[in-house]
N, C-alpha and C positions, 0 to 999 in steps of 0.2 A: 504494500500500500504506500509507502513512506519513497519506493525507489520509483513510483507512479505519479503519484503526488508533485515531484521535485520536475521528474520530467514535465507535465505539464505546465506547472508552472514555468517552467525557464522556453518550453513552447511560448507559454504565453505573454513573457517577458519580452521575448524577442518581436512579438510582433506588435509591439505594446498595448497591450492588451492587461489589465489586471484580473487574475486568475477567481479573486473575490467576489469581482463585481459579473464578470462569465457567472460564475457561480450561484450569484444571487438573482440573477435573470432567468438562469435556467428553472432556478426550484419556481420563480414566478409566472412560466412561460410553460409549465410543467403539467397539463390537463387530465392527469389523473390526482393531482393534489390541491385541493378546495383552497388550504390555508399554507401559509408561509409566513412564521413568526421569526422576526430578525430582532438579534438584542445589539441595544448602543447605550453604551454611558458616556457619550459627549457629544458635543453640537457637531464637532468634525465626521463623527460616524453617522448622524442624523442624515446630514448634507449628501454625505456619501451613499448614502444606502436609499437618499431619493432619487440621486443622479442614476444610480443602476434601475431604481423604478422606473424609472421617464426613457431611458435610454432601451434598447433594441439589442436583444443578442446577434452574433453575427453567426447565423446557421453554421456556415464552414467552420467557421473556430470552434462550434459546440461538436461538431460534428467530430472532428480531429481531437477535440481532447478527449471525448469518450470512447474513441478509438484506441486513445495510450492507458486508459482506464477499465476497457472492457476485459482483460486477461485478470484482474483482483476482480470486478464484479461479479464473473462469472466463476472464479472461485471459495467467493466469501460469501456472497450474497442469491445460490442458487436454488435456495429454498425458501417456504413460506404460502401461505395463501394465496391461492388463483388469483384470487380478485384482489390483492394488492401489489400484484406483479405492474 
């Protein structure tokens, strides 16, 4: 997870892109999940976590990082409920 993690991010470094705010689009942009609760304890992460509201994931980038991501999904995460697949 951690040698998946890093890659991504440093994907997403390079095309500047912050891997956070990819991230908090995604869970928003995400239609099998009703809610998305994000924690902030300062005005800076407020700002920040609207800016990712208002703003648009870039398909390709989400697409690519779950690409470097999908060999831990599919080994961590390949069980569970149908219907919260």
């Amino acid at each position: 997870m951690r040698e998946a993690a890093k890659s991504a991010a440093e994907f997403c470094k390079h095309r500047d892109c912050d891997i956070s705010d990819l991230a908090l689009r995604f869970c928003f942009d995400y239609p099998k999940v009703a809610t998305t609760l994000v924690g902030m304890a300062t005005r800076e992460q407020v700002h920040k976590s609207l800016r990712a509201f208002e703003a648009f994931a870039d398909p390709q980038m989400v697409r690519k990082v779950r690409v470097i991501f999908a060999p831990v999904f599919n080994r961590f995460w390949s069980s569970g409920r149908e219907e919260n697949q």
